[in-house]
C-alpha positions in Angstrom: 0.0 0.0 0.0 1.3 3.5 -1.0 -0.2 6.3 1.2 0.8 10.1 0.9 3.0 11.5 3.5 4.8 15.0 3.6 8.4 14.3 5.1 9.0 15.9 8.7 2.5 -4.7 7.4 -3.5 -34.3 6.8 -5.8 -34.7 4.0 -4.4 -35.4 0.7 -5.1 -33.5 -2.7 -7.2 -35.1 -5.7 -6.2 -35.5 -8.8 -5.0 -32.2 -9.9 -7.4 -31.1 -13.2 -5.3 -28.8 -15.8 -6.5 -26.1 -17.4 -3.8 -24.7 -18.8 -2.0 -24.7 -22.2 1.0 -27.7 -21.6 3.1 -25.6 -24.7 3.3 -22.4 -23.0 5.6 -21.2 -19.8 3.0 -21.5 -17.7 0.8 -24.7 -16.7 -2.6 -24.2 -14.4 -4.1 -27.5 -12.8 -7.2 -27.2 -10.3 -8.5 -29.2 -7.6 -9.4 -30.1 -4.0 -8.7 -30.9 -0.4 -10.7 -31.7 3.1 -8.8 -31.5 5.9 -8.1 -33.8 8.6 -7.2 -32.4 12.0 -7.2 -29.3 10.9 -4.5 -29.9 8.0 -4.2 -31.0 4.0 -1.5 -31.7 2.1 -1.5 -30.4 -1.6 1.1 -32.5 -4.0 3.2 -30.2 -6.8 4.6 -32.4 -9.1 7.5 -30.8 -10.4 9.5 -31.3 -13.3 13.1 -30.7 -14.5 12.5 -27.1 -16.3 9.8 -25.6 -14.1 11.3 -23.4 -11.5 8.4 -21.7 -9.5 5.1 -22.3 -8.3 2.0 -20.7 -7.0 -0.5 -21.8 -5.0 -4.0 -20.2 -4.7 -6.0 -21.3 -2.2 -10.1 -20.7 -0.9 -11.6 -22.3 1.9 -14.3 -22.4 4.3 -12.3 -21.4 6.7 -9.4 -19.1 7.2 -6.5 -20.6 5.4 -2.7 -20.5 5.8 0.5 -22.6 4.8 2.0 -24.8 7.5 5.0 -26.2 6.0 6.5 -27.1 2.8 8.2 -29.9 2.1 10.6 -30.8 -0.5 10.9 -33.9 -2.7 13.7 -35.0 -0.2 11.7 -35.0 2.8 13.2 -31.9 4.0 10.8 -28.9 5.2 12.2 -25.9 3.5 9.2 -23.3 4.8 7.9 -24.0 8.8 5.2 -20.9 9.9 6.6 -21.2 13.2 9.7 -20.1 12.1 8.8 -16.7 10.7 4.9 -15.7 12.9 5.9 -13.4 15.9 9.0 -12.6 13.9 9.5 -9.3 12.9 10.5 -10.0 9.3 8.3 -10.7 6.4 8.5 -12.9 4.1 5.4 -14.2 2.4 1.5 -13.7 3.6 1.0 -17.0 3.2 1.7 -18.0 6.7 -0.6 -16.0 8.2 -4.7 -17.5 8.5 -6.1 -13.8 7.8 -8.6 -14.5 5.2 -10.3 -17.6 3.3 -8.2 -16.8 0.3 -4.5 -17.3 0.4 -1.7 -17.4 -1.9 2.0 -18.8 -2.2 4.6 -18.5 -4.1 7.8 -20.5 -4.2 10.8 -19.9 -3.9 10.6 -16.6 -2.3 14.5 -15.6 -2.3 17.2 -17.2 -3.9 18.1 -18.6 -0.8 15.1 -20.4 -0.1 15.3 -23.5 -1.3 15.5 -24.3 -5.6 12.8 -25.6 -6.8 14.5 -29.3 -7.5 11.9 -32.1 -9.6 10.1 -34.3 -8.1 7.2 -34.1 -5.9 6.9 -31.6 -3.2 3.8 -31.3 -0.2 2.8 -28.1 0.9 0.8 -28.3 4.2 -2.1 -26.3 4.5 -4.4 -25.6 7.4 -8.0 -24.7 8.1 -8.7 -22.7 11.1 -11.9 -20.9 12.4 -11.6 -17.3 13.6 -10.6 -18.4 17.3 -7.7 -19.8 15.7 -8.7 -23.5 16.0 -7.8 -26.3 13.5 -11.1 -27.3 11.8 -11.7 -30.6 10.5 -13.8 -31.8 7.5 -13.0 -28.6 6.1 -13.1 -28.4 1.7 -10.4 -25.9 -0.1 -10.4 -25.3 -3.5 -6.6 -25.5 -5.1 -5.1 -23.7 -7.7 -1.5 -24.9 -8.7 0.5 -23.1 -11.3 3.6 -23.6 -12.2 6.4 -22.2 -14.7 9.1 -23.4 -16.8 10.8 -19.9 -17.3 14.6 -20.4 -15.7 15.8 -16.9 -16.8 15.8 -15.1 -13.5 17.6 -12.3 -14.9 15.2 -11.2 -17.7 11.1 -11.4 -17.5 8.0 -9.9 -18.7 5.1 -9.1 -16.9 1.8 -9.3 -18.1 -0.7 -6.5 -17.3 -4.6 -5.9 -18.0 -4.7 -2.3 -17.1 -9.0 -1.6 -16.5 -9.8 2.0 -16.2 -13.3 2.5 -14.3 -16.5 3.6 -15.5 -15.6 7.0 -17.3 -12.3 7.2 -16.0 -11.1 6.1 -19.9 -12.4 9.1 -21.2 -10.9 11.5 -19.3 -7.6 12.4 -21.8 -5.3 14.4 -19.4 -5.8 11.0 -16.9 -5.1 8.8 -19.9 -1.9 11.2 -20.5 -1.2 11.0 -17.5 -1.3 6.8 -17.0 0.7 6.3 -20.5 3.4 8.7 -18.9 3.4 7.4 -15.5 3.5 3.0 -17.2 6.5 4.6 -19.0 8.3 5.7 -15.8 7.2 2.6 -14.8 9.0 0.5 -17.1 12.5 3.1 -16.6 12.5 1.8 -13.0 12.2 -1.6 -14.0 14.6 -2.3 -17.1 18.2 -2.0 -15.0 16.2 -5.2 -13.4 15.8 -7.0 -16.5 11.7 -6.3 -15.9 9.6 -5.5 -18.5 5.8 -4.4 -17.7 3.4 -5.3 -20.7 0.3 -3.4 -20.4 -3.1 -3.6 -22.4 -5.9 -1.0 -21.3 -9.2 -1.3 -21.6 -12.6 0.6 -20.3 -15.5 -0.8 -18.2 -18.3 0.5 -16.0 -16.5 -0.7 -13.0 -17.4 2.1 -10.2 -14.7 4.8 -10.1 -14.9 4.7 -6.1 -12.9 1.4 -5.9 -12.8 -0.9 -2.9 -9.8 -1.6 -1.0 -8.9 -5.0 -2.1 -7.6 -6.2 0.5 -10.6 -6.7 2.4 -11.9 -8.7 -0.8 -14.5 -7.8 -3.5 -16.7 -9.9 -5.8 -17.3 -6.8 -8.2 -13.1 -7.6 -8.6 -13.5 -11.4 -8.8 -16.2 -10.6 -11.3 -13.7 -8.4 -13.3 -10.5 -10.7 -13.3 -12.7 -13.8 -14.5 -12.0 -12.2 -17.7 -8.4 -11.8 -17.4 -5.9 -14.3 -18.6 -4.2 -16.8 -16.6 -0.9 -15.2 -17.3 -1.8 -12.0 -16.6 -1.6 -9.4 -13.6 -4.9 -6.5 -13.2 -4.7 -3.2 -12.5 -8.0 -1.2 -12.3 -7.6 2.9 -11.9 -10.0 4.8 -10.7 -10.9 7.9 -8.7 -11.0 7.3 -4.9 -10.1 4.1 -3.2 -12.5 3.4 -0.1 -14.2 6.7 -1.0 -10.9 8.4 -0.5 -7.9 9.6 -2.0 -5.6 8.6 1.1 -4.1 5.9 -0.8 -2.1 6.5 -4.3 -2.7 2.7 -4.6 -3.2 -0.4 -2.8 -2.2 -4.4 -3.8 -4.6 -7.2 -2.4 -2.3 -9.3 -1.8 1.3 -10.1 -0.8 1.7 -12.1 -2.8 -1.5 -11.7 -5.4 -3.0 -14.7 -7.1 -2.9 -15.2 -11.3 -6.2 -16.6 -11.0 -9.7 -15.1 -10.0 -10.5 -14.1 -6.0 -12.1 -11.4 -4.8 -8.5 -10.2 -3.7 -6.8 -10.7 -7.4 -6.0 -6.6 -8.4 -3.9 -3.5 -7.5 -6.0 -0.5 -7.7 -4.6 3.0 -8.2 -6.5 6.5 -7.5 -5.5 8.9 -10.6 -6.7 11.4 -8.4 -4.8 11.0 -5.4 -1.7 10.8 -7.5 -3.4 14.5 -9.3 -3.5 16.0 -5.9 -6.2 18.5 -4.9 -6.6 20.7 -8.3 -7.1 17.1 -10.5 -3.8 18.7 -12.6 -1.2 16.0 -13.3 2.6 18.0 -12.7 5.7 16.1 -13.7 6.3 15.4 -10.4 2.8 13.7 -10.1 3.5 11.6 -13.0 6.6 10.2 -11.5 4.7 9.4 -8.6 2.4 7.6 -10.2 4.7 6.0 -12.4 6.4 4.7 -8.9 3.1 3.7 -7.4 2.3 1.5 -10.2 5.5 -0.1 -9.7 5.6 -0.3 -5.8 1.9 -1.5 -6.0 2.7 -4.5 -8.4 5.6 -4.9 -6.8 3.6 -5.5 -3.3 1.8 -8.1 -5.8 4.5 -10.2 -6.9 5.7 -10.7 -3.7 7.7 -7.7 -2.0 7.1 -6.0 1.5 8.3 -2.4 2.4 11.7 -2.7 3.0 10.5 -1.0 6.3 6.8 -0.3 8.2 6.3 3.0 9.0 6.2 2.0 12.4 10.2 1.5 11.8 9.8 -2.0 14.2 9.2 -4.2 10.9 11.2 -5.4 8.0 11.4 -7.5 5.0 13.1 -10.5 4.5 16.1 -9.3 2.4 19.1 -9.1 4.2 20.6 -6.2 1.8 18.0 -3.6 3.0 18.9 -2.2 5.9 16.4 -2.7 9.6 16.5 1.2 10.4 14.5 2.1 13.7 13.8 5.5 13.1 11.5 7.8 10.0 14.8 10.1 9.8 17.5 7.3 9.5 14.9 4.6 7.1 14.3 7.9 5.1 18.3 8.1 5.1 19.0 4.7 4.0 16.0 3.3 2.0 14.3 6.9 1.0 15.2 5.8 -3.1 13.7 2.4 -2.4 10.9 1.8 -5.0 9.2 -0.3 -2.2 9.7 2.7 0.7 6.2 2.9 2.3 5.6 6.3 0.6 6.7 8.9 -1.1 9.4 11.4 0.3 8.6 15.0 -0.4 9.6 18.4 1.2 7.9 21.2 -0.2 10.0 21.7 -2.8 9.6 18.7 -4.4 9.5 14.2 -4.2 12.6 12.4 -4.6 12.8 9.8 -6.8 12.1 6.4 -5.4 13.6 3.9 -7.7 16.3 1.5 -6.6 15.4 -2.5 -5.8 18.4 -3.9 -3.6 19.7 -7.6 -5.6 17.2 -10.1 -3.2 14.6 -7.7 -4.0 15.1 -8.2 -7.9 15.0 -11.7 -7.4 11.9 -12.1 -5.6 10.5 -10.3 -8.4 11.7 -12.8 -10.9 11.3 -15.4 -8.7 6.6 -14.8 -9.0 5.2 -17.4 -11.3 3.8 -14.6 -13.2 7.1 -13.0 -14.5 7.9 -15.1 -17.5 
């Protein structure tokens, strides 16, 4: 999530269905588990040139990832390890919602993506926190054969809201600001390809993160390979945020969490007039937001107690030394103005890159 801020967070699987296209990068299968004491085990049956996979999962319950396990018996992910901690590495862990989503390898230290067949654990709880048995979740397994972690495209269905298309100084605006965008991105080897499009999808968007069927609705018509971005006006009936991800990670399939929005007019600031240094801005948020989406944290919360999982940013404790040290971060929690202008905020430390290339949707 991007604010504004002026400078002073054991059942087995069936058969796996597929859905997808076996001659292209990526490969979707679909399926179910129950649980049993509280836990499933979903099977990923990976082979010798796929090197990432996601899991999407919705339950009846809230639903988190336990453990993963590799085709050696060894468990390469435990939640334990990482819930009280105060590092992030994947939301995954965490039973917040009925909808979660992993992807794996996170890092390029967590463990390669070897063939064979790997378990990830998956548990059911209610919203005391208790294992639920008998409990049915839906399975989504995609995986990708694209090894090149140094180069990648990203595939983007870019929706304005209802009447938001035809406004030309905010369609200006957005071509300007996906062209910053993709400035940032190519010293990564990262490559944003976006296709826009109109709808009557209300301007006021929701925050996704608290899940919306009008964006499950939306993203059924998006393509398995493909990330969405809707723009409208105000987000939660406000232009507090420049732009918020639904998930850390977000799914490539349908949920009611699958989107980054972005508020054109939060980005325009009170007189609705785009300046240069509002493009950049929302060039950047677009960016941060997707970036959120494929699987980074802020490098620091703004409660400067919190960190990511990269061990090249640096854990600053204070606003004055994180602004100091991560300020040109693209993933800093927001922007850094004074009131003579933003500074740019457009570096990605080397673990940061590779998470990126690391999300089954960069192929």
């Amino acid at each position: 999530m991007r604010a504004i801020l002026l400078l002073s967070l054991l059942g087995a699987c069936d058969l796996l269905k597929e859905v997808g296209d076996d001659s292209s990068t990526l490969l979707t299968e679909e399926g179910e588990v129950v649980t049993e004491s509280g836990v499933a085990t979903v099977e990923v049956d990976v082979d010798s040139v796929e090197t990432a996979f996601m899991i999407t999962a919705d339950g009846e319950h809230l639903v988190s990832v336990d453990e993963i396990i590799d085709p050696d018996g060894d468990t390469v992910l435990l939640w334990s390890d990482w819930t009280g901690t105060d590092t992030n590495l994947t939301s995954a862990i965490y039973p917040a919602s009925s909808e979660m989503v992993l992807n794996w390898p996170v890092r390029a230290e967590d463990a390669r993506v070897k063939p064979g067949k790997w378990r990830v654990v998956l548990s059911a709880v209610n919203s005391e926190g208790r294992y639920q048995s008998g409990s049915t979740i839906k399975v989504t397994v995609q995986t990708k054969d694209d090894n090149d972690f140094l180069n990648g495209r990203v595939n983007v269905r870019l929706v304005y809201a209802e009447g938001v298309g035809e406004i030309a100084a905010v369609r200006d605006a957005m071509d300007a600001g996906i062209e910053r965008w993709k400035e940032i991105w190519a010293p990564y080897g990262l490559t944003p390809v976006v296709t826009t499009e109109t709808s009557d999808f209300s301007a006021n968007l929701p925050y996704p993160g608290e899940g919306s069927e009008e964006i499950y609705d939306l993203v059924m018509d998006s393509y398995e390979d493909e990330l969405t971005m809707i723009v409208g006006e105000t987000i939660r009936g406000s232009t507090d945020y420049l732009g918020v991800a639904g998930a850390i990670p977000g799914t490539l399939t349908a949920n009611t969490r699958s989107a980054v929005v972005v508020s054109w007019l939060a980005s325009a600031g009170t007189d609705g007039v785009f300046q240069d240094t509002d493009i950049t801005i929302l060039g950047e948020t677009m960016a941060h937001e997707v970036g959120h989406y494929m699987g980074l944290f802020h490098p620091v919360e703004q409660s400067w107690r919190t960190w990511d999982a990269c061990d090249d940013t640096p854990d600053c404790t204070s606003e004055g030394a994180c602004v100091s040290a991560l300020g040109t971060n693209l993933m800093f929690p927001t922007p850094v103005c004074e009131f003579d202008g933003c500074i740019e905020q457009d570096q990605l430390s080397l673990v940061q890159e590779g998470i990126l290339h690391r999300y089954t949707g960069t192929l």
